[in-house]
Biopython code that builds the backbone (N, CA, C, O; Angstrom):
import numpy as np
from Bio.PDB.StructureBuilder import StructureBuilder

atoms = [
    (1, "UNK", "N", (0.842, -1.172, 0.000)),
    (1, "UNK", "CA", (0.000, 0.000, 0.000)),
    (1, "UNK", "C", (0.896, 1.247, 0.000)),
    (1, "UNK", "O", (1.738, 1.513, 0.858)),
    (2, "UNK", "N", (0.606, 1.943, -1.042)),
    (2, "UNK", "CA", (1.458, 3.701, -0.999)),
    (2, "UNK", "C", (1.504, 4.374, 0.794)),
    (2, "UNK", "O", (1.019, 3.972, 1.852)),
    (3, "UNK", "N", (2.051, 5.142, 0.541)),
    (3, "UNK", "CA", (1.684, 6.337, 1.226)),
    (3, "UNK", "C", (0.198, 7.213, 1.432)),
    (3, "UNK", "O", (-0.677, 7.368, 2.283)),
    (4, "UNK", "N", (0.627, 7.761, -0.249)),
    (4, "UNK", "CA", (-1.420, 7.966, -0.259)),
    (4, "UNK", "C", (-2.472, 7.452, 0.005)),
    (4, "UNK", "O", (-3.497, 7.794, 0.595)),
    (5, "UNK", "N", (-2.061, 6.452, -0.572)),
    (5, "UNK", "CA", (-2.863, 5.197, -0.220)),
    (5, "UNK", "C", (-3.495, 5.143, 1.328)),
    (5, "UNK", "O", (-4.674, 5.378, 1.590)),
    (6, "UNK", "N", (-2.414, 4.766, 2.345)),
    (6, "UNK", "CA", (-2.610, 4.672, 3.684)),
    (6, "UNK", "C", (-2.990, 6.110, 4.087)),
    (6, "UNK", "O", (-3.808, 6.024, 5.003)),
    (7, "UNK", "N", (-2.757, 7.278, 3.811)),
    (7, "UNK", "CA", (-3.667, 8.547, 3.935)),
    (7, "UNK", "C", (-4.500, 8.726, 3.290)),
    (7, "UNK", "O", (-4.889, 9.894, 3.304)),
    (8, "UNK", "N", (-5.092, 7.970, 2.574)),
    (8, "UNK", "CA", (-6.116, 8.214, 2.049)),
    (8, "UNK", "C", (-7.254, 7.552, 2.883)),
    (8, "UNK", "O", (-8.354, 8.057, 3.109)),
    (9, "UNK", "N", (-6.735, 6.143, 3.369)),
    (9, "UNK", "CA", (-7.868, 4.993, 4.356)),
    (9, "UNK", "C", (-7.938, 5.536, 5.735)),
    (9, "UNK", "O", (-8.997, 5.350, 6.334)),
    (10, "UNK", "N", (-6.827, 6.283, 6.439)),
    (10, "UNK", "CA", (-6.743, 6.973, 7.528)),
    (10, "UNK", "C", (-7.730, 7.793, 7.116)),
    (10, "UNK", "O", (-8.556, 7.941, 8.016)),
    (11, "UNK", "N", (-8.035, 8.486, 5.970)),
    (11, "UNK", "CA", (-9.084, 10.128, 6.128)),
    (11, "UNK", "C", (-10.167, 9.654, 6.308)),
    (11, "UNK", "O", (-10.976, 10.007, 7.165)),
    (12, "UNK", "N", (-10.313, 8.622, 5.346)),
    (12, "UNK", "CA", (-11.826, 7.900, 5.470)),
    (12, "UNK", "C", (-12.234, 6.863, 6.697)),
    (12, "UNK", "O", (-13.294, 6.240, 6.749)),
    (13, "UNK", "N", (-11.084, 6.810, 7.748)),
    (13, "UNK", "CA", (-11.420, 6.719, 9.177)),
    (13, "UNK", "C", (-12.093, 7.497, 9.865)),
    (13, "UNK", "O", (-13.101, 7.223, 10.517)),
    (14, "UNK", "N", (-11.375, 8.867, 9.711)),
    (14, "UNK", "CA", (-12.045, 9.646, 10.922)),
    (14, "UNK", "C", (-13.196, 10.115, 10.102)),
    (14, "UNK", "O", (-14.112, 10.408, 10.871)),
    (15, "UNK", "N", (-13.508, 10.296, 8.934)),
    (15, "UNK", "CA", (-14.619, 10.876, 8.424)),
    (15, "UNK", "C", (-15.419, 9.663, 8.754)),
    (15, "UNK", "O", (-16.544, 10.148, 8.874)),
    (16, "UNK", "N", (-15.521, 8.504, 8.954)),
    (16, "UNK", "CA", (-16.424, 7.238, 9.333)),
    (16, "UNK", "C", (-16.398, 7.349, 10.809)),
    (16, "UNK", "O", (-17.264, 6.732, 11.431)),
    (17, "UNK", "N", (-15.420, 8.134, 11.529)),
    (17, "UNK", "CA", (-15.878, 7.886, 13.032)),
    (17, "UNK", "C", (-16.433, 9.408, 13.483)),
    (17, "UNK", "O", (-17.005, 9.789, 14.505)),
    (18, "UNK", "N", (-16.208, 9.778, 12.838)),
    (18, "UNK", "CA", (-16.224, 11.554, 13.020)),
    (18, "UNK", "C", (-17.236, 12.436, 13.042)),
    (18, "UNK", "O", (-17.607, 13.292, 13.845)),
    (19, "UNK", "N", (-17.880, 11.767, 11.219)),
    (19, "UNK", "CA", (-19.064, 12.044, 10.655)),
    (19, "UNK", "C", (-20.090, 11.550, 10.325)),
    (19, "UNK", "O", (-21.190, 12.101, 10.351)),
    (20, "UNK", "N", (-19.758, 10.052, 9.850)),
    (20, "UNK", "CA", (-20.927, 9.341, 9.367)),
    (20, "UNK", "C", (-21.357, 8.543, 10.757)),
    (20, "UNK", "O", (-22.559, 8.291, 10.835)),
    (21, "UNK", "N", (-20.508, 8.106, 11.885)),
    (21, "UNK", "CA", (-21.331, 7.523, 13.294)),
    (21, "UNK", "C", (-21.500, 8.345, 13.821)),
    (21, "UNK", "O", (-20.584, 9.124, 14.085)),
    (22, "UNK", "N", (-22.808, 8.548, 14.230)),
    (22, "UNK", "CA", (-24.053, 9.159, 14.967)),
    (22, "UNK", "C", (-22.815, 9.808, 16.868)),
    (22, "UNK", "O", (-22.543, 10.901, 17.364)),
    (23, "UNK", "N", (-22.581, 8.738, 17.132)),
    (23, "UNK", "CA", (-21.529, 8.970, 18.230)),
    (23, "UNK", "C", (-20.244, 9.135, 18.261)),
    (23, "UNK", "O", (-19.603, 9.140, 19.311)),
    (24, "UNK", "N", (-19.763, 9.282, 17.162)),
    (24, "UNK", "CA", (-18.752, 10.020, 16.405)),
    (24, "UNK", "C", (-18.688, 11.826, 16.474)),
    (24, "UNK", "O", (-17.972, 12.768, 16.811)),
    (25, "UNK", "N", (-20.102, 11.445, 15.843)),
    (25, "UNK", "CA", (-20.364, 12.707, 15.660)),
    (25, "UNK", "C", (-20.188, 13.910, 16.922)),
    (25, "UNK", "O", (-19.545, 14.958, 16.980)),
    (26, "UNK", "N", (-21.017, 13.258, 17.799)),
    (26, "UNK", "CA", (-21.668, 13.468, 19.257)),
    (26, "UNK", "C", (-19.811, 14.102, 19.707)),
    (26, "UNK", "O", (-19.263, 15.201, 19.784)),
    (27, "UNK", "N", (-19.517, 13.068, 19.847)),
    (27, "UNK", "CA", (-17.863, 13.056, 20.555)),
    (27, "UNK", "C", (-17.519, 14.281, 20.006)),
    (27, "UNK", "O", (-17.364, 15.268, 20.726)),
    (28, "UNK", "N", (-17.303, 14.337, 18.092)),
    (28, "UNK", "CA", (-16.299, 15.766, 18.134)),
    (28, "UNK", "C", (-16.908, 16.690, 18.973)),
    (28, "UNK", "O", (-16.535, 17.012, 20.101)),
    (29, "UNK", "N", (-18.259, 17.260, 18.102)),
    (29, "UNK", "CA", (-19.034, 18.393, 18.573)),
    (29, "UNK", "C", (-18.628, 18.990, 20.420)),
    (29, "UNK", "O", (-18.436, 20.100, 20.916)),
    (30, "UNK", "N", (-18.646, 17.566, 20.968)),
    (30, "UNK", "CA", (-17.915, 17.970, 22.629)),
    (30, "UNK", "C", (-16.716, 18.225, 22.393)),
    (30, "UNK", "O", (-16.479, 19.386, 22.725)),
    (31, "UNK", "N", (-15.872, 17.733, 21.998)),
    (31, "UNK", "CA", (-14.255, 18.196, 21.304)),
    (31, "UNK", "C", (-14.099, 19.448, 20.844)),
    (31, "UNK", "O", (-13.059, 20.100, 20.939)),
    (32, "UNK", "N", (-14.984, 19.761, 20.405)),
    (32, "UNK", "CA", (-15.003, 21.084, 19.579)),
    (32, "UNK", "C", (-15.444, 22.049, 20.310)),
    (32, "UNK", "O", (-14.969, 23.183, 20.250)),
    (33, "UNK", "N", (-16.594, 21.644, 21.237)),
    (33, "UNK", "CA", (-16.892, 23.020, 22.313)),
    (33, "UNK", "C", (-15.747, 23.182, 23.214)),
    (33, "UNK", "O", (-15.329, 24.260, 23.637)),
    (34, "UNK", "N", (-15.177, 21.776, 23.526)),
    (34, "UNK", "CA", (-13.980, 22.052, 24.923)),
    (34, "UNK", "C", (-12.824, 22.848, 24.466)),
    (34, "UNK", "O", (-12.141, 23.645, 25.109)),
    (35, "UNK", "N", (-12.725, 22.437, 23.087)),
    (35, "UNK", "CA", (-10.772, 23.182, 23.045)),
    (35, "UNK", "C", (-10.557, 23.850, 21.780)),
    (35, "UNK", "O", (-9.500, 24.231, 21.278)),
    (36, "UNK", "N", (-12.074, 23.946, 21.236)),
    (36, "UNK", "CA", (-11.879, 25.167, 19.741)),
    (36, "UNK", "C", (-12.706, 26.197, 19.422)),
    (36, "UNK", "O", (-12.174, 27.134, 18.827)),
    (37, "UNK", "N", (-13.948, 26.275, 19.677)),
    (37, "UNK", "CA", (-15.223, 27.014, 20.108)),
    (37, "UNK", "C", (-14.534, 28.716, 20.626)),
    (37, "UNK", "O", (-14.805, 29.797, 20.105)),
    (38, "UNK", "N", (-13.549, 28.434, 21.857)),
    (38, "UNK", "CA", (-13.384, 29.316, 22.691)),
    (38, "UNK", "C", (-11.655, 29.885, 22.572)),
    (38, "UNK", "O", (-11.120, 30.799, 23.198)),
    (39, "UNK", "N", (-11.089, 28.996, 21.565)),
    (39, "UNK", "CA", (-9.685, 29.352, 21.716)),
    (39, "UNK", "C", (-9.556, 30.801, 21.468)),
    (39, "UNK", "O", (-10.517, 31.277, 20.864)),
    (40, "UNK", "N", (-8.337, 31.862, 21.871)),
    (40, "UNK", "CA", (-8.820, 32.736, 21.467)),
    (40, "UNK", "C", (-7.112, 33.155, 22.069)),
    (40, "UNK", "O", (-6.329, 32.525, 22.780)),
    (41, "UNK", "N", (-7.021, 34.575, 21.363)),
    (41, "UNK", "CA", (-5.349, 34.775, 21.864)),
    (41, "UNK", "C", (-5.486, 36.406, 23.249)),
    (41, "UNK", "O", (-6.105, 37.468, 23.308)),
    (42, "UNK", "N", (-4.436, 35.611, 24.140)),
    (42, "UNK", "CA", (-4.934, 36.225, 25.534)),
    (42, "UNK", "C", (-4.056, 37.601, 25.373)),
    (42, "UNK", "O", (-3.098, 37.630, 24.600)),
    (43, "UNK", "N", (-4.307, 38.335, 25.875)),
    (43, "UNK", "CA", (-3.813, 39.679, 25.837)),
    (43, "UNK", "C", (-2.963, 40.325, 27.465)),
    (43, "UNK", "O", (-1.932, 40.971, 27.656)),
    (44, "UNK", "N", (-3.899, 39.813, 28.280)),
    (44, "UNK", "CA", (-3.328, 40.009, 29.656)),
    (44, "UNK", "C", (-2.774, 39.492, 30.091)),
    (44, "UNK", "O", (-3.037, 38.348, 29.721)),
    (45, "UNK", "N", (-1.835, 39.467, 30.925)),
    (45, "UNK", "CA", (-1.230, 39.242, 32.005)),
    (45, "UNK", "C", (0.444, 38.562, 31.936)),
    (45, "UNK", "O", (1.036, 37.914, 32.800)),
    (46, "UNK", "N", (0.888, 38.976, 30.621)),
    (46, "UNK", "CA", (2.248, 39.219, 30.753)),
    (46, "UNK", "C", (2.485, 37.274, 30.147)),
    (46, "UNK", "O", (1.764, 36.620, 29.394)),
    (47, "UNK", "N", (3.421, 36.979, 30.673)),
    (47, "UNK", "CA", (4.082, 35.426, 29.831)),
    (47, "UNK", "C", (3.206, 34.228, 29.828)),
    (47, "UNK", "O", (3.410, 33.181, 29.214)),
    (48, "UNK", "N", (2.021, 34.576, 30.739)),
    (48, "UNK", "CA", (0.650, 33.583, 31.567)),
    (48, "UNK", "C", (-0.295, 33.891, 30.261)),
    (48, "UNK", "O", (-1.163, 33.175, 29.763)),
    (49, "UNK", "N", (0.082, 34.969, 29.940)),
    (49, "UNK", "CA", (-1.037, 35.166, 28.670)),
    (49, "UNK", "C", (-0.559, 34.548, 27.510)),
    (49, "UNK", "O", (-1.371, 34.133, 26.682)),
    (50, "UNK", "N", (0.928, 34.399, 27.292)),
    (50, "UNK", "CA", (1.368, 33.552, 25.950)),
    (50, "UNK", "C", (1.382, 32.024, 26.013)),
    (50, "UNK", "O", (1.374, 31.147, 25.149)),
    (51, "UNK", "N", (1.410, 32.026, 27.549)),
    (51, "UNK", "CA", (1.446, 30.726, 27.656)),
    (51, "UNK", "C", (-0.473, 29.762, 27.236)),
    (51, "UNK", "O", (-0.857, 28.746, 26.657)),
    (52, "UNK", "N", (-0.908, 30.600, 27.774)),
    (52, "UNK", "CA", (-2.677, 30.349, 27.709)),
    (52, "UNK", "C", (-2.740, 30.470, 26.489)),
    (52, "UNK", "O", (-3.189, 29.430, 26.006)),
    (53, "UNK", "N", (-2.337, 31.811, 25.145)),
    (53, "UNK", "CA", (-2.649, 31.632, 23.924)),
    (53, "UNK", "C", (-1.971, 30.396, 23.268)),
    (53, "UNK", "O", (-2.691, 29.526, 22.779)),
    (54, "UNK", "N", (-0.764, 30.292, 23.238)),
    (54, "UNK", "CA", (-0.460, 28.665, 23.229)),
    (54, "UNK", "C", (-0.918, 27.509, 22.894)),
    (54, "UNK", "O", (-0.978, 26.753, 21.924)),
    (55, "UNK", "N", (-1.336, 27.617, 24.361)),
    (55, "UNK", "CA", (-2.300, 26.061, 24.902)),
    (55, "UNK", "C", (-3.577, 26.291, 24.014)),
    (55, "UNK", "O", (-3.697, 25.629, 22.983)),
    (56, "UNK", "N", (-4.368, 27.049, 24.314)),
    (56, "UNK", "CA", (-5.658, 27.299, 23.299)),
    (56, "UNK", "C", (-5.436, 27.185, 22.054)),
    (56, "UNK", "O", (-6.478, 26.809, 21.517)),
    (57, "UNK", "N", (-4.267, 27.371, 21.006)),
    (57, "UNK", "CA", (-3.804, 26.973, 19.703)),
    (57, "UNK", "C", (-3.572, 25.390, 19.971)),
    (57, "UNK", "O", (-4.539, 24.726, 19.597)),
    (58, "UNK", "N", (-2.699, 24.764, 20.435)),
    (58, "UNK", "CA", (-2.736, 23.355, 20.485)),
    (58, "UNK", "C", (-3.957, 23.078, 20.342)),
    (58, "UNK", "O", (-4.275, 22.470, 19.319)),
    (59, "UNK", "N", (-4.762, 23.362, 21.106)),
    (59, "UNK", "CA", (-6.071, 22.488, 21.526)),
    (59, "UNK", "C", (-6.881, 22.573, 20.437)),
    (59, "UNK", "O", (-7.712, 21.719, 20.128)),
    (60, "UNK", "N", (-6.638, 23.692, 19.781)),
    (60, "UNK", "CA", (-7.686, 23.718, 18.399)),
    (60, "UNK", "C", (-7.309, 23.303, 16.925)),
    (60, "UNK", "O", (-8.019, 23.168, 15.928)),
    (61, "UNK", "N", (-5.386, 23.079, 17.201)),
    (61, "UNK", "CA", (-4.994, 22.283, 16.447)),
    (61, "UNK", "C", (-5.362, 20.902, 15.913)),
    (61, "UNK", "O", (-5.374, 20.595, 14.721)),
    (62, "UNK", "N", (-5.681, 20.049, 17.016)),
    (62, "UNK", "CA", (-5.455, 18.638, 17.409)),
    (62, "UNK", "C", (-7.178, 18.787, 16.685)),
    (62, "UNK", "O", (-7.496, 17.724, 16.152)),
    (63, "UNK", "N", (-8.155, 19.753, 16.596)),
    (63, "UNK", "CA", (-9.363, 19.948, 16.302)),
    (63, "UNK", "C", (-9.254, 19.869, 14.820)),
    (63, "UNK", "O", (-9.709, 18.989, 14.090)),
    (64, "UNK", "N", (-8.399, 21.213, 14.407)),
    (64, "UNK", "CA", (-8.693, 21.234, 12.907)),
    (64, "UNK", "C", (-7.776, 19.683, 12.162)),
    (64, "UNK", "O", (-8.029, 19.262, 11.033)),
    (65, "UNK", "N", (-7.185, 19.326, 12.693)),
    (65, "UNK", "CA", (-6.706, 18.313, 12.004)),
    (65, "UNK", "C", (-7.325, 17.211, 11.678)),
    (65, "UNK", "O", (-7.000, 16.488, 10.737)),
    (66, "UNK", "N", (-8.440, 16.987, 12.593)),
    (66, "UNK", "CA", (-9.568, 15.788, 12.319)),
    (66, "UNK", "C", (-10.475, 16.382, 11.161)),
    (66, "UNK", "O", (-10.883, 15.687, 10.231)),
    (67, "UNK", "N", (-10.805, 17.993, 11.330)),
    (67, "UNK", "CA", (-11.505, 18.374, 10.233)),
    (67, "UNK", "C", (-10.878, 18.081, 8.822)),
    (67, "UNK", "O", (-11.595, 17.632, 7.928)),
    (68, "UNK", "N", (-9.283, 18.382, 8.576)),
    (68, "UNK", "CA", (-8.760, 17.843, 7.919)),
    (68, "UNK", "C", (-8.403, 16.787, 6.977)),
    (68, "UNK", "O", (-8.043, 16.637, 5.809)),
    (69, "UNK", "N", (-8.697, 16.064, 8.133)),
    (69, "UNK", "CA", (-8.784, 14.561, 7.397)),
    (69, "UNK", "C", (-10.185, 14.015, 6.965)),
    (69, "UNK", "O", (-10.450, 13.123, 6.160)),
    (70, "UNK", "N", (-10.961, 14.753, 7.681)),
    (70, "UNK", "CA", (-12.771, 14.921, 6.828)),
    (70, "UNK", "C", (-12.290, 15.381, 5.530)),
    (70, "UNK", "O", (-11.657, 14.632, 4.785)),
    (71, "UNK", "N", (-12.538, 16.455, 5.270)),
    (71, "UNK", "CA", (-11.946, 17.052, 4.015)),
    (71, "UNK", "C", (-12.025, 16.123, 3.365)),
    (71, "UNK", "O", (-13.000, 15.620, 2.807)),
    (72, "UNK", "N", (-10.328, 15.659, 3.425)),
    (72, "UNK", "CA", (-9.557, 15.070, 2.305)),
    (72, "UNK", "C", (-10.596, 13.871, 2.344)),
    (72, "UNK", "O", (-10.961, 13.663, 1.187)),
    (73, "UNK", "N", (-11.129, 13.119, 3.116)),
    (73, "UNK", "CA", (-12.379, 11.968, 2.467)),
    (73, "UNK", "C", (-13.336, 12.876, 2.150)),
    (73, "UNK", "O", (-13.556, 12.324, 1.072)),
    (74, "UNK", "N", (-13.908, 13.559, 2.146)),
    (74, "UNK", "CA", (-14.429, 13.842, 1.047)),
    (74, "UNK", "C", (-14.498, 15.049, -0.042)),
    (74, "UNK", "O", (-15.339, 15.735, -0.622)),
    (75, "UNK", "N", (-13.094, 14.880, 0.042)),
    (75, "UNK", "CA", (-12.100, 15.760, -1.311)),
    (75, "UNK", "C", (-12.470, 16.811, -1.157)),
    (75, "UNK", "O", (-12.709, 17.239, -2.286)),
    (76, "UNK", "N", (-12.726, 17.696, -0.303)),
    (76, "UNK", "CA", (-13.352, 18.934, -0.061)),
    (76, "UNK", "C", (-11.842, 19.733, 0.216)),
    (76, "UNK", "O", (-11.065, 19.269, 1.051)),
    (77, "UNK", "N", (-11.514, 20.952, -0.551)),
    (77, "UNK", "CA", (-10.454, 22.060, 0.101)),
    (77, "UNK", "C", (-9.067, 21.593, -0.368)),
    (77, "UNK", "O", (-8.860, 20.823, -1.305)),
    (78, "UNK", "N", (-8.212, 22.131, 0.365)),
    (78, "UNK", "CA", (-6.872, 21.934, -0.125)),
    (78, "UNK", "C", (-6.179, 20.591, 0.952)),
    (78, "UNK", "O", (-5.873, 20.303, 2.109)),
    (79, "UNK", "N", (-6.241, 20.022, -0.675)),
    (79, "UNK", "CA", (-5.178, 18.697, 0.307)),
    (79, "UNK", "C", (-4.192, 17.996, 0.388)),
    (79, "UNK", "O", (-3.809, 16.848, 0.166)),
    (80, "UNK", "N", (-3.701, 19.400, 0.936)),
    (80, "UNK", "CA", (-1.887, 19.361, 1.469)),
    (80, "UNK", "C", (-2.684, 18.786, 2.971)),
    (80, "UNK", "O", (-3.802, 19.179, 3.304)),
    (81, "UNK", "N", (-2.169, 18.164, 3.470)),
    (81, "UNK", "CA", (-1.804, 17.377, 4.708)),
    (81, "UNK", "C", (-0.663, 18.255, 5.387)),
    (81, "UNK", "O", (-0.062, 18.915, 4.539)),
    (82, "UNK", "N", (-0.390, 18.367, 6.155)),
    (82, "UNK", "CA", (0.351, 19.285, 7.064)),
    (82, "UNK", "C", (0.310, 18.383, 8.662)),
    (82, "UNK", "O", (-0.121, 18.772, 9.748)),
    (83, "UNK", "N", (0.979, 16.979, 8.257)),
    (83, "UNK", "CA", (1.256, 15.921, 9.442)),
    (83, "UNK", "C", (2.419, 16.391, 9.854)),
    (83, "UNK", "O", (3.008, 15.848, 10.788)),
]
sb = StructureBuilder()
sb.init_structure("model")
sb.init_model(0)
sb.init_chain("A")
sb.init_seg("    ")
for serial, (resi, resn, name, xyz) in enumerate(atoms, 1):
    if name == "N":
        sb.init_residue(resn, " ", resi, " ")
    sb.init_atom(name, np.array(xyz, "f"), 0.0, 1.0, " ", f" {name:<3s}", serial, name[0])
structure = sb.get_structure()
């Protein structure tokens, strides 16, 4: 099996656990309120604030990357992969 290949069956994983199961679904949507909904870049309080904008980028990272791999199953957007 390629490369593509195996990124290609990985995308159409999470788009089968992600999107098309009902509790898939359920799961991101909570994923998505906890650590991407609200990320946001902090302004106050000196190195506590870079550190918090940070963490809130990780967290919405680890988010868009599942969206990502939706996408690419179903060929939607640009698909450069950025693993």
């Amino acid at each position: 099996m390629s490369q593509n290949d195996e990124a290609r069956a990985r995308a159409l994983m999470y788009r089968d656990i992600f999107e098309t199961d009902r509790r898939g679904a359920a799961i991101f949507e909570d994923l998505y309120r906890r650590f991407a909904a609200h990320a946001k870049v902090h302004t106050e309080g000196g190195i506590d604030a870079v550190l918090k904008t940070y963490q809130a980028s990780a967290h919405r990272e680890v988010i868009e990357y599942i969206v990502r791999q939706i996408n690419r199953a179903n060929e939607v957007g640009d698909d450069q992969d950025q693993e």
